[in-house]
MIDOSE-1310 file (N, C-alpha, C; in nm, 2 decimals, decimal comma, always signed):
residues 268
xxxx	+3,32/-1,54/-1,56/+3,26/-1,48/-1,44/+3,11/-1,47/-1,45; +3,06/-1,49/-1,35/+2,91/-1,55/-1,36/+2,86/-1,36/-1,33; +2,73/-1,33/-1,40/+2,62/-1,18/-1,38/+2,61/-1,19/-1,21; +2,61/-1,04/-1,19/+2,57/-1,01/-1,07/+2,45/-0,96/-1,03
xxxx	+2,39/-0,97/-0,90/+2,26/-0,89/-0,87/+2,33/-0,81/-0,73; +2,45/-0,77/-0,70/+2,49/-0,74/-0,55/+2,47/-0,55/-0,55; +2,42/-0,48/-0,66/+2,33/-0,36/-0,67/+2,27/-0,38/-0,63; +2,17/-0,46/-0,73/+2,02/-0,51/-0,73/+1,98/-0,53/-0,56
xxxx	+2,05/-0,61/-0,50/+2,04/-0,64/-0,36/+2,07/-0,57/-0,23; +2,20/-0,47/-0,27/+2,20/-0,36/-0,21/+2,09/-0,26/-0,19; +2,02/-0,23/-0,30/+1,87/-0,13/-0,30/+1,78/-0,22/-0,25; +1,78/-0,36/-0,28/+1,66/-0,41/-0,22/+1,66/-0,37/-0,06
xxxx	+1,80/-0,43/+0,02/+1,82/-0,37/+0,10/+1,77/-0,24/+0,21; +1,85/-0,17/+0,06/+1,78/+0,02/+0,11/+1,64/+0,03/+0,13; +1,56/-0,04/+0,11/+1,45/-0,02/+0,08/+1,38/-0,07/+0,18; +1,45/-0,17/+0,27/+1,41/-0,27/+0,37/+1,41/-0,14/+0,52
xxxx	+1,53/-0,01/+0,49/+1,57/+0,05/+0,56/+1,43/+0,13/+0,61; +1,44/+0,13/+0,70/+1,36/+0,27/+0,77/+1,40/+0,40/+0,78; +1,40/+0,49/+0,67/+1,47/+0,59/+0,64/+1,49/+0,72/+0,77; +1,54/+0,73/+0,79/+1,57/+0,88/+0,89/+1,42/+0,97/+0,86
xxxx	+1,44/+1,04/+0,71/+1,35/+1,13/+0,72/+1,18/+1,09/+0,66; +1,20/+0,96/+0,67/+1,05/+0,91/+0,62/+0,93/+0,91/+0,69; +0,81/+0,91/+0,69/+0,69/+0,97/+0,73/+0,74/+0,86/+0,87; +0,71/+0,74/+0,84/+0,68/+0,64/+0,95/+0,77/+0,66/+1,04
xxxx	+0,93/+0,72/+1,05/+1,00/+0,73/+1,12/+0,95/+0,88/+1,21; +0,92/+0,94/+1,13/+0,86/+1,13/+1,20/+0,71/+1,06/+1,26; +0,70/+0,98/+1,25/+0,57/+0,93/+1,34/+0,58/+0,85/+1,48; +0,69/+0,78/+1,41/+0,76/+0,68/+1,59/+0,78/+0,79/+1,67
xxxx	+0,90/+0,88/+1,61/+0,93/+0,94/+1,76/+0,86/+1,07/+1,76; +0,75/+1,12/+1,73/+0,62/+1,16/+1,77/+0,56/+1,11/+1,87; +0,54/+0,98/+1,85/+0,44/+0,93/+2,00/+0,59/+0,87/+2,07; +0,70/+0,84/+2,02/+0,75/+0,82/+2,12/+0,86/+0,91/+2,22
xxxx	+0,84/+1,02/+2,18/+0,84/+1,17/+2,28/+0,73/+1,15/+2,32; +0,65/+1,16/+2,29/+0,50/+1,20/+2,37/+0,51/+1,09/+2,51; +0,54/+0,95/+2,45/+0,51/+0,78/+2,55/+0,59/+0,84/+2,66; +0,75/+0,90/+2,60/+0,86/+0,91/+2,71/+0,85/+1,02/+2,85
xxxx	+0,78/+1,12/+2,76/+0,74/+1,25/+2,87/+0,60/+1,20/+2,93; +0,54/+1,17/+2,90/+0,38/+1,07/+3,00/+0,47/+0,99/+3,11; +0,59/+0,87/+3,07/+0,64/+0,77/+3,11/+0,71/+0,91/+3,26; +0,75/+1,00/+3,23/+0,83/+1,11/+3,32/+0,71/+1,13/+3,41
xxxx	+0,61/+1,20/+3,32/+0,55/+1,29/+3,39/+0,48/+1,16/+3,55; +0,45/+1,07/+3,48/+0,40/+0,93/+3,59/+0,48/+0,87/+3,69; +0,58/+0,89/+3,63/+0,68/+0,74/+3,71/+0,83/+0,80/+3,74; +0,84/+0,95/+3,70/+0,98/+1,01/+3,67/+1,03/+0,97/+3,80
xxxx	+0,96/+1,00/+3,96/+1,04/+0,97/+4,09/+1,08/+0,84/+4,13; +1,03/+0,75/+4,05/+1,08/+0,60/+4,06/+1,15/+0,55/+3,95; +1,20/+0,63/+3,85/+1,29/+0,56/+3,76/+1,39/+0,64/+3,77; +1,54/+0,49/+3,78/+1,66/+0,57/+3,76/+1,68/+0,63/+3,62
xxxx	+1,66/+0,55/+3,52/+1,69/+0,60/+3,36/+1,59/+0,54/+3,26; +1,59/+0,57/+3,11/+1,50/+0,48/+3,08/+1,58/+0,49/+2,90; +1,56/+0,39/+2,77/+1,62/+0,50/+2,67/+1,55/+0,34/+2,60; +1,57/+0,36/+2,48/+1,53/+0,27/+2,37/+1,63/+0,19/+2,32
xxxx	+1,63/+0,08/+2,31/+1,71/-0,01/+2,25/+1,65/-0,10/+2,14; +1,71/-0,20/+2,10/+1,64/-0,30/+2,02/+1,68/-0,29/+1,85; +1,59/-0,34/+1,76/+1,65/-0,31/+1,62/+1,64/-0,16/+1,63; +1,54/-0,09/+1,68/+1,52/+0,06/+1,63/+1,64/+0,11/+1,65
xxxx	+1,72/+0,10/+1,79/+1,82/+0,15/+1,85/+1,94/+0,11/+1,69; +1,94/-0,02/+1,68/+2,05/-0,05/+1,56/+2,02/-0,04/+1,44; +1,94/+0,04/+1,38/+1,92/+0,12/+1,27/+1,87/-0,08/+1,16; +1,80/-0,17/+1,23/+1,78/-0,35/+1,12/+1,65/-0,30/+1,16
xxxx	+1,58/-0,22/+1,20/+1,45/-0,25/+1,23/+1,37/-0,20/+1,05; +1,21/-0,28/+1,01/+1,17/-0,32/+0,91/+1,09/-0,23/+0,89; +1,04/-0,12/+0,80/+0,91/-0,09/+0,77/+0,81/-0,21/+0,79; +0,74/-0,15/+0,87/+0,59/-0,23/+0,92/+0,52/-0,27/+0,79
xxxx	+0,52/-0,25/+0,70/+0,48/-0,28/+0,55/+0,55/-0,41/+0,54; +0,66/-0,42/+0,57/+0,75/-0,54/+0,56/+0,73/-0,63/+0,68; +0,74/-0,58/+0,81/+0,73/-0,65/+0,93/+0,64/-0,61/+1,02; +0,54/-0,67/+0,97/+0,43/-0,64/+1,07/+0,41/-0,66/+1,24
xxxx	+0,51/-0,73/+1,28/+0,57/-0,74/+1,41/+0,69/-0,64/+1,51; +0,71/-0,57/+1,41/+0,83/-0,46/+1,43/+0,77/-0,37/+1,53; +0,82/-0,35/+1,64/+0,80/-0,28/+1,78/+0,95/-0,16/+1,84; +0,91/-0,08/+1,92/+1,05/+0,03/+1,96/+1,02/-0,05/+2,10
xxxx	+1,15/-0,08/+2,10/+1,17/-0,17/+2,31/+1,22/-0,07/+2,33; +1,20/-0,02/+2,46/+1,21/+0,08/+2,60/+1,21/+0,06/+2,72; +1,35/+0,03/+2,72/+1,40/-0,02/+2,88/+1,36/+0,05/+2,95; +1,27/+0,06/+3,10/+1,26/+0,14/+3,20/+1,31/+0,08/+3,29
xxxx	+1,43/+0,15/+3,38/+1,53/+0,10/+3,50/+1,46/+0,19/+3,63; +1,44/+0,10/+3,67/+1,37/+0,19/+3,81/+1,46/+0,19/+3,94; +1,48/+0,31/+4,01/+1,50/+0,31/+4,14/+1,47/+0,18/+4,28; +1,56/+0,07/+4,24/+1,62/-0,06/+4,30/+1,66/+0,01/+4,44
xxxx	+1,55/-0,05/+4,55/+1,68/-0,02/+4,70/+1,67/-0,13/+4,74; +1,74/-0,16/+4,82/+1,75/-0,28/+4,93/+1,63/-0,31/+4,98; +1,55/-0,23/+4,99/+1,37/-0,30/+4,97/+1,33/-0,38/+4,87; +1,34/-0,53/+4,85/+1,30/-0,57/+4,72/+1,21/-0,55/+4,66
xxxx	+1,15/-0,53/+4,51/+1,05/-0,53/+4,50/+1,08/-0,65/+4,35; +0,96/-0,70/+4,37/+0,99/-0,83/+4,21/+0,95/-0,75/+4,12; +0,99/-0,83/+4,02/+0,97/-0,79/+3,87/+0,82/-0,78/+3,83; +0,75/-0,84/+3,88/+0,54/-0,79/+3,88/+0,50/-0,69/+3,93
xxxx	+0,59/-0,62/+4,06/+0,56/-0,49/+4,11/+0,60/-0,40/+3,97; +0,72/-0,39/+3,92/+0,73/-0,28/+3,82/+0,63/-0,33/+3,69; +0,66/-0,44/+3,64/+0,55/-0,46/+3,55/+0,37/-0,40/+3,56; +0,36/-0,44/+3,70/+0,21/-0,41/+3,77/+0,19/-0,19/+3,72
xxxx	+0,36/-0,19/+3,77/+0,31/-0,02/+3,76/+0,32/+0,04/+3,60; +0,38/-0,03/+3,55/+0,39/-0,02/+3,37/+0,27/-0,02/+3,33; +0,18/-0,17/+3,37/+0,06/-0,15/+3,30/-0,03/-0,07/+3,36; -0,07/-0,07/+3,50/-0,12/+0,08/+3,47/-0,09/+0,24/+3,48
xxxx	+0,04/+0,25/+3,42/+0,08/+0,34/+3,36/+0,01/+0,36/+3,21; +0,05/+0,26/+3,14/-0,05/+0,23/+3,00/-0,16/+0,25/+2,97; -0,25/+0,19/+3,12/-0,42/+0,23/+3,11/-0,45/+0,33/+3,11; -0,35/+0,41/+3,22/-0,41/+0,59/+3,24/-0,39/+0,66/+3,14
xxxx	-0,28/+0,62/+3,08/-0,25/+0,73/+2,91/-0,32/+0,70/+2,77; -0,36/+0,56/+2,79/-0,34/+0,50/+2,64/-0,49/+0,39/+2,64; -0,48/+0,33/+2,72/-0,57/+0,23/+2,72/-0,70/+0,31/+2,67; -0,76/+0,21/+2,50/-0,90/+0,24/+2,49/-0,89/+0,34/+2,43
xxxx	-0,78/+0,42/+2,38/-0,75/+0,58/+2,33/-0,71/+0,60/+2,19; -0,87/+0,61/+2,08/-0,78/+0,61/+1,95/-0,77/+0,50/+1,91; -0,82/+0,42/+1,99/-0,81/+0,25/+1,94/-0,71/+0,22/+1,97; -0,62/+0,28/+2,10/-0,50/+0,18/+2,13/-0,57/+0,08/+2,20
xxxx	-0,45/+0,03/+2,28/-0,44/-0,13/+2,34/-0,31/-0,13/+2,42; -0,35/-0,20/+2,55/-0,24/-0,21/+2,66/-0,26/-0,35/+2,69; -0,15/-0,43/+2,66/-0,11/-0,56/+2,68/-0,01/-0,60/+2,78; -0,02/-0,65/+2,89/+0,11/-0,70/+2,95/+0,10/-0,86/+2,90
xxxx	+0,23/-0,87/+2,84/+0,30/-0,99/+2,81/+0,40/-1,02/+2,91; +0,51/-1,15/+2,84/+0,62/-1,16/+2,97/+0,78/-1,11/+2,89; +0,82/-1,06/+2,90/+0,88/-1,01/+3,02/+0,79/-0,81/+3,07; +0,74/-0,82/+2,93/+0,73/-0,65/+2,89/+0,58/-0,60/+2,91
xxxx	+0,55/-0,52/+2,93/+0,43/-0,42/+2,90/+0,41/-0,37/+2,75; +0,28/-0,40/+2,66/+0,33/-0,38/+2,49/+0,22/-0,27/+2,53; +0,23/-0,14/+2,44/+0,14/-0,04/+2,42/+0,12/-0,03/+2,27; +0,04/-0,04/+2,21/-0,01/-0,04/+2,08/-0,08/+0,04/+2,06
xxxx	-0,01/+0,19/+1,99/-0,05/+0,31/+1,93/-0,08/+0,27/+1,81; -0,22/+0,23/+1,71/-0,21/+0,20/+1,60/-0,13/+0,12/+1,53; -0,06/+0,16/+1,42/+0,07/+0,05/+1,38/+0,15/+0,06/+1,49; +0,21/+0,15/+1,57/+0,35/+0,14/+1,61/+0,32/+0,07/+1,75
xxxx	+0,43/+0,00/+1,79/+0,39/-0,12/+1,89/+0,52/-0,04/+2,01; +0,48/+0,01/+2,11/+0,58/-0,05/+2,21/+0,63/-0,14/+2,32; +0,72/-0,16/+2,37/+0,72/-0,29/+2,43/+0,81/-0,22/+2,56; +0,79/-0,18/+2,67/+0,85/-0,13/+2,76/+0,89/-0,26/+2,88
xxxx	+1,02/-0,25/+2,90/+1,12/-0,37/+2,97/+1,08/-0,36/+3,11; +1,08/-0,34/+3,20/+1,11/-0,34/+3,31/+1,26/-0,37/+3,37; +1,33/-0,27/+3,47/+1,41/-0,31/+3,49/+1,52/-0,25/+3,60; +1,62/-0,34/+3,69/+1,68/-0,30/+3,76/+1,82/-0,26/+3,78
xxxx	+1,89/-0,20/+3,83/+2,04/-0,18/+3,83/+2,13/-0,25/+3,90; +2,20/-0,28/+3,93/+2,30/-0,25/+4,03/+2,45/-0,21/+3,99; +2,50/-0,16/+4,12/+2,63/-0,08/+4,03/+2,74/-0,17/+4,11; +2,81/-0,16/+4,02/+3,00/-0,17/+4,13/+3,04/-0,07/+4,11
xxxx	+3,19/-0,11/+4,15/+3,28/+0,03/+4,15/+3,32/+0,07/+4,02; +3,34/-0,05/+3,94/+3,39/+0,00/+3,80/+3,27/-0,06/+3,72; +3,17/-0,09/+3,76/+3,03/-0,13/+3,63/+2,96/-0,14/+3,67; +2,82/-0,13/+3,65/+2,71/-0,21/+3,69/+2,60/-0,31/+3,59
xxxx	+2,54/-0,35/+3,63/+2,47/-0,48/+3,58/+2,31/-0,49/+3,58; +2,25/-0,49/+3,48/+2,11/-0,45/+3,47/+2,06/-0,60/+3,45; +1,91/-0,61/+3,54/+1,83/-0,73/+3,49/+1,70/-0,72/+3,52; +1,64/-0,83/+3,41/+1,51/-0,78/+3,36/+1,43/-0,90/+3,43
xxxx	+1,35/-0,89/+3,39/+1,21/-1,04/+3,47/+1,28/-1,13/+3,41; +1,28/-1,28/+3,46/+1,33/-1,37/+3,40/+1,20/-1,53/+3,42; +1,23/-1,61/+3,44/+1,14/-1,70/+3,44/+1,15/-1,75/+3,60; +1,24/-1,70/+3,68/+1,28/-1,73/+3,81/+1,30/-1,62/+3,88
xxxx	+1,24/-1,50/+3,87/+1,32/-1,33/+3,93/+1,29/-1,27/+3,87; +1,50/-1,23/+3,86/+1,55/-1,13/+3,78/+1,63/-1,22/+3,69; +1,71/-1,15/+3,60/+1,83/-1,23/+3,51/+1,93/-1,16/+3,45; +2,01/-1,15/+3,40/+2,11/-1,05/+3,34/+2,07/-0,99/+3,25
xxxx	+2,10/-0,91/+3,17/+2,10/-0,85/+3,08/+2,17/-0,78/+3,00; +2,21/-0,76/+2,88/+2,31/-0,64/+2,78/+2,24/-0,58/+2,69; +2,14/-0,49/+2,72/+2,07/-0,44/+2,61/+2,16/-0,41/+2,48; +2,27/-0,37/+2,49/+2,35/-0,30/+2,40/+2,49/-0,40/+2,33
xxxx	+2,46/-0,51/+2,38/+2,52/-0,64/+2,34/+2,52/-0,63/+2,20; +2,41/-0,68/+2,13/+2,38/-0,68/+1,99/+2,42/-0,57/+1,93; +2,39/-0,43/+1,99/+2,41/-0,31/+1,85/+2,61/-0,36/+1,84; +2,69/-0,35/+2,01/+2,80/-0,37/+1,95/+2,88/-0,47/+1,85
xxxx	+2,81/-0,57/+1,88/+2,89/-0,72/+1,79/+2,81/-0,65/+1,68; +2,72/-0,63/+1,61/+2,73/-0,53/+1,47/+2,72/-0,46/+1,42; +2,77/-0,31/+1,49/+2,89/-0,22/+1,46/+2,98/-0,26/+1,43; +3,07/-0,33/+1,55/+3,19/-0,38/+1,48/+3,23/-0,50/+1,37
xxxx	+3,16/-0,57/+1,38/+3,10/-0,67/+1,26/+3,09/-0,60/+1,13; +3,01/-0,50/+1,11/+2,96/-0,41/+1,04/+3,11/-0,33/+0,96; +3,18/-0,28/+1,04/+3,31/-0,20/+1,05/+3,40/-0,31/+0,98; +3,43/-0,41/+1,03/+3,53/-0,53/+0,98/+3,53/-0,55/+0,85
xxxx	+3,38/-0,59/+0,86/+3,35/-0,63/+0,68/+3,30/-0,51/+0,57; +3,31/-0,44/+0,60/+3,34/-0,32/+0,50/+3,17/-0,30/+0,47; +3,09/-0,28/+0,59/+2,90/-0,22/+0,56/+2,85/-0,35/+0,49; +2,90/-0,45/+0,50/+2,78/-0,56/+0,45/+2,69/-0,62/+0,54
xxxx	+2,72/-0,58/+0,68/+2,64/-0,68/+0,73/+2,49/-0,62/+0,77; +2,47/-0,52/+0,80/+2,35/-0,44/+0,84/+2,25/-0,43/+0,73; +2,33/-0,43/+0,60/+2,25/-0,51/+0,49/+2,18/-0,62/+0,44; +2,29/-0,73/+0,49/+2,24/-0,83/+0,47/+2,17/-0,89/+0,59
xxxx	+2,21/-0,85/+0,74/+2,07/-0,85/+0,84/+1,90/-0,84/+0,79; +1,91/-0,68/+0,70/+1,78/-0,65/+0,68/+1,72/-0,75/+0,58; +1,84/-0,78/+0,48/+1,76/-0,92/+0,40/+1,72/-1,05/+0,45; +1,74/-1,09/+0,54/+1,77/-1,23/+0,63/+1,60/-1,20/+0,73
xxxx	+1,63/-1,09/+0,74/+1,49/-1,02/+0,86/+1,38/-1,05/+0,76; +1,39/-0,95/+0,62/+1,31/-0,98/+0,52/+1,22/-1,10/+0,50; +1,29/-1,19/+0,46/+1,25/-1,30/+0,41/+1,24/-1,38/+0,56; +1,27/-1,35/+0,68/+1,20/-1,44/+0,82/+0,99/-1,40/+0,78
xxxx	+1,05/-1,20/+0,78/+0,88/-1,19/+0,78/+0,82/-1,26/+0,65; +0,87/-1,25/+0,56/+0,76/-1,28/+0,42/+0,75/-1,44/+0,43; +0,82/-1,52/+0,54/+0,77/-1,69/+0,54/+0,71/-1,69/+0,71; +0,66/-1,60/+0,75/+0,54/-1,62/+0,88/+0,65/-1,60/+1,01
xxxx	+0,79/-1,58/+0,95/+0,86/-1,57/+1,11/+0,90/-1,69/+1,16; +0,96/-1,79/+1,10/+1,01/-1,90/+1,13/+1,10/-1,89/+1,23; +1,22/-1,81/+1,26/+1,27/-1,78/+1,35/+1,28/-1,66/+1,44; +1,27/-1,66/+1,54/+1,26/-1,50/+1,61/+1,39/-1,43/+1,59
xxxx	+1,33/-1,28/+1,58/+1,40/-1,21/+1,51/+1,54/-1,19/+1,60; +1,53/-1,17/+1,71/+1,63/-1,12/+1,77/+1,75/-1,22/+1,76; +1,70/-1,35/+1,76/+1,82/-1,47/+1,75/+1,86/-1,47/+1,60; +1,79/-1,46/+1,50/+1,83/-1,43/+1,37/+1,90/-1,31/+1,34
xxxx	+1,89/-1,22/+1,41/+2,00/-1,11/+1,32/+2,10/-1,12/+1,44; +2,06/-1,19/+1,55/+2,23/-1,20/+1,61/+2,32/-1,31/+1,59; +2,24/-1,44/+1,51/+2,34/-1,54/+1,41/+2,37/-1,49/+1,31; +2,33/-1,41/+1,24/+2,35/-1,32/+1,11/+2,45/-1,28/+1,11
xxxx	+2,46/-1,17/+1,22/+2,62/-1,08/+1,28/+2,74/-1,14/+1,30; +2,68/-1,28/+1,37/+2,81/-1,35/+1,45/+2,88/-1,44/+1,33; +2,86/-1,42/+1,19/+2,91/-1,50/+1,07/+3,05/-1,40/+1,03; +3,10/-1,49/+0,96/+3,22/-1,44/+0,89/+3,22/-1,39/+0,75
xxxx	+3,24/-1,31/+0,72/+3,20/-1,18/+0,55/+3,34/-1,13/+0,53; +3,45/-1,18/+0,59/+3,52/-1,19/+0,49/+3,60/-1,19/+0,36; +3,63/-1,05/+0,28/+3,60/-1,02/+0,12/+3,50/-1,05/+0,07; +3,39/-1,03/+0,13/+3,23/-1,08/+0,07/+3,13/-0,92/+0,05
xxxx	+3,08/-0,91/-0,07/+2,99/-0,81/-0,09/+2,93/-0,86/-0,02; +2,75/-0,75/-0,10/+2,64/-0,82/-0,04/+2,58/-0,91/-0,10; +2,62/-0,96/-0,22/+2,52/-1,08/-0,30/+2,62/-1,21/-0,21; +2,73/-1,21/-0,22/+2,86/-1,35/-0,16/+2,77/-1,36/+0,00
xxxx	+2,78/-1,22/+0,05/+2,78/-1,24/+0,23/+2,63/-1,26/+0,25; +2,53/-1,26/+0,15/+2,41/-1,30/+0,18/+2,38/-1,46/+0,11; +2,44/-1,49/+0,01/+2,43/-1,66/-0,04/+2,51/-1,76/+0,11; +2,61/-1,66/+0,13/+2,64/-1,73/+0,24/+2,60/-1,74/+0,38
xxxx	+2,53/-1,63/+0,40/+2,40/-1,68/+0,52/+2,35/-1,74/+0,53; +2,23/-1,73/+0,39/+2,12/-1,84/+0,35/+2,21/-2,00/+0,35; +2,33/-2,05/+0,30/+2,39/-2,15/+0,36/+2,43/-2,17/+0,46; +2,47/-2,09/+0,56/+2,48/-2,11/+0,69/+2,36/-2,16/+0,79
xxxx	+2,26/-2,13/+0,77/+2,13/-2,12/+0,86/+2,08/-2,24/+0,83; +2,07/-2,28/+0,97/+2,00/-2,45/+0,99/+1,89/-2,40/+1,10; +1,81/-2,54/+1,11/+1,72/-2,56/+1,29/+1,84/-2,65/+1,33; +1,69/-2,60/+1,46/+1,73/-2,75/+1,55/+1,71/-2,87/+1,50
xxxx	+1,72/-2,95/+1,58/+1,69/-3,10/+1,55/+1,53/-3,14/+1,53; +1,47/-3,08/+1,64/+1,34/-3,10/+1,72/+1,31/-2,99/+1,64; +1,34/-2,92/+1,59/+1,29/-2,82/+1,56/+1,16/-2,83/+1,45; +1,03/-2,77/+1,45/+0,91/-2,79/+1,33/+0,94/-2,82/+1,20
xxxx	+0,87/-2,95/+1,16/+0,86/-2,93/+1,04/+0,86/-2,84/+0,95; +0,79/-2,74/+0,94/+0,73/-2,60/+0,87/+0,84/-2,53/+0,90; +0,91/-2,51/+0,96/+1,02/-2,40/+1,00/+1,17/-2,49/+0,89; +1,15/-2,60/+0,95/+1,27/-2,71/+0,80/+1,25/-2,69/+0,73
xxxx	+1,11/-2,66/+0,65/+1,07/-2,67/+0,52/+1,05/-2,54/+0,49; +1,08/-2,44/+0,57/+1,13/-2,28/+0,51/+1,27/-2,23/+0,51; +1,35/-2,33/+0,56/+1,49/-2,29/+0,51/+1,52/-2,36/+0,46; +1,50/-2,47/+0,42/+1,49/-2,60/+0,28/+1,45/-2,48/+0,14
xxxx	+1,29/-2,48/+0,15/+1,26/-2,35/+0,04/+1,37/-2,23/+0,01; +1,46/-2,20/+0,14/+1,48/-2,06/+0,12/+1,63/-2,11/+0,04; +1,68/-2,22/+0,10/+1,84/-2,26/+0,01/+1,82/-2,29/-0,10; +1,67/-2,38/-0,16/+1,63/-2,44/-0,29/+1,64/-2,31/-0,42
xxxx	+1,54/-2,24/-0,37/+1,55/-2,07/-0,41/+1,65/-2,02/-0,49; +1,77/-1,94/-0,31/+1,87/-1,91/-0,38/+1,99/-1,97/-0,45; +1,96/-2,10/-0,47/+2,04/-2,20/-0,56/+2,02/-2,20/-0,65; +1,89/-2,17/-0,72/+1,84/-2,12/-0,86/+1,88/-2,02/-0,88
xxxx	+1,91/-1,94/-0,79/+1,94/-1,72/-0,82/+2,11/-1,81/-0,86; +2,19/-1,88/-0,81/+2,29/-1,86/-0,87/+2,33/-1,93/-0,98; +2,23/-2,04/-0,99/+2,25/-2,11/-1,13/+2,20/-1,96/-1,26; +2,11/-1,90/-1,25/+2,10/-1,84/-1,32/+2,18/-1,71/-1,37
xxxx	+2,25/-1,66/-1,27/+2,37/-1,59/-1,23/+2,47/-1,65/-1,32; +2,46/-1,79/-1,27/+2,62/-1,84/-1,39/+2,60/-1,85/-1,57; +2,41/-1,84/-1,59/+2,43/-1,85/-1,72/+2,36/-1,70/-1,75; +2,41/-1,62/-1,72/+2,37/-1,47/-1,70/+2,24/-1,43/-1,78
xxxx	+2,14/-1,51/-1,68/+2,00/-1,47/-1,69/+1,96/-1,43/-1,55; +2,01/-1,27/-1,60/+1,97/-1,17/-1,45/+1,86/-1,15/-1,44; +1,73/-1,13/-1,56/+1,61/-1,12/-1,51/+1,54/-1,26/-1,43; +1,60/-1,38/-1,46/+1,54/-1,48/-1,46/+1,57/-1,50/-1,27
xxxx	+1,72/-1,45/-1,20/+1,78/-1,49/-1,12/+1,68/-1,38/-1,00; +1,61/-1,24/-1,09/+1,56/-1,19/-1,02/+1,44/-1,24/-0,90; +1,37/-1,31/-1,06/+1,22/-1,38/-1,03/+1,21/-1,51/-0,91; +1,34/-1,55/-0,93/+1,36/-1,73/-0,84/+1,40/-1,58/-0,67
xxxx	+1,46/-1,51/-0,71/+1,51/-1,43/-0,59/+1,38/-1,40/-0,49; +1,29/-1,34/-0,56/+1,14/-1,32/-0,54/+1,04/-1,40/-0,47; +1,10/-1,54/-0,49/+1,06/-1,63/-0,46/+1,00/-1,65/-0,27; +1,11/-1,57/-0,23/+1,18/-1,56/-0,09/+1,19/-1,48/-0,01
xxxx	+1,20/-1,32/-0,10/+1,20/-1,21/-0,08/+1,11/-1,12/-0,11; +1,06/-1,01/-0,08/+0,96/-0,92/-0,08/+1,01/-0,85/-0,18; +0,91/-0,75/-0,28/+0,96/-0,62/-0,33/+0,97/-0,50/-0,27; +1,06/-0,43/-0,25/+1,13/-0,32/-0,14/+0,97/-0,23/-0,19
């Protein structure tokens, strides 16, 4: 039986976590109580609800040390009547919602992108959705800007396929998400995150730790066809890699399997 690193990879892991009681987490939801009650105090008579979703919501989001792209999304659902209003009216009132609180404050920054409004408090980035309801008798149906409108939406789509993903395979997957995330940031973001940890989830782990259910990611994961050279030739690197971590694994040279590991991956 071939040496293992599936500790070793576990803490790497941990490390990738954004701890509950860690400075940068007592700092997000600092300003982001503060964003949410400004967000009330402005706009409370036109929004039906508002709450946070995204990695933060599913506990894969990266220390900013690791992922310098890492942002808290904040769906705001506004009071929809049969008066239409498009998706640039609420956008329109987001950003200057952002100017009167934030813009120019401290050295923030108010950005409208597409679909979202981004507020950049220093490191922490928010990205507030815009968005509408409608209800039926037994559900309703939320949609955000789309390239033509509005469009559907499941904010909460992803946390459930891995919870229960999560649950199946006995805690390996939210682990090996954060590694997979990892090593997108430390090769420039070859693939967007959100499509990457929801191919991640939607895999099969199966009696697999976290060293098995993470070699078997990294084999799983292809492009497209069309897809960039440079993006081929970082999942090419990333398979070449961990193909060495397991040749070295089978001649139980664990420090050596560490270093090729490294290759790919950050130190936590």
């Amino acid at each position: 039986m071939a040496s293992s690193i599936d500790s070793y990879l576990r803490g790497l892991s941990y490390s990738f976590y954004l701890k509950k009681d860690s400075a940068e987490i007592t700092r997000i939801n600092a300003s982001k109580n503060n964003l949410l009650a400004n967000l009330d105090k402005e706009l409370g008579i036109l929004i039906k609800r508002r709450f946070v979703f995204g990695s933060y919501d599913r506990d894969t989001i990266l220390p900013r040390s690791i992922d310098s792209k890492s942002d808290i999304d904040i769906m705001v659902v506004f009071n929809h009547t049969q008066y239409e209003r498009t998706p640039e009216t609420y956008r329109g009132w987001l950003k200057d919602f952002g100017d009167k609180y934030y813009k120019d404050r401290y050295g923030s920054e108010v950005v409208r992108s597409f679909p979202t409004v981004t507020i950049r408090l220093g490191n922490i980035h928010y990205d507030l959705v815009p968005a509408k309801e409608e209800t039926q008798i037994w559900s309703s149906t939320l949609y955000i800007p789309g390239d033509y409108g509005w469009k559907i939406t499941d904010p909460s789509d992803v946390k459930t396929k891995l919870t229960e993903a999560n649950t199946k395979y006995n805690q390996v997957v939210r682990p090996i998400v954060r590694l997979m995330k990892a090593w997108n940031c430390n090769n420039g973001y070859p693939f967007d995150s959100y499509k990457l940890e929801l191919y991640i989830t939607g895999l099969n782990y199966f009696n697999d730790n976290v060293q098995s259910g993470f070699f078997y990611a990294v084999g799983q994961l292809s492009t497209e066809w069309n897809a960039p050279q440079t993006k081929k030739d970082k999942v090419t690197s990333l398979k070449y890699n961990i193909g060495k971590v397991k040749e070295c694994l089978d001649e139980y040279e664990t420090d050596e399997a560490k270093r090729w590991l490294h290759r790919v991956l950050p130190y936590g």
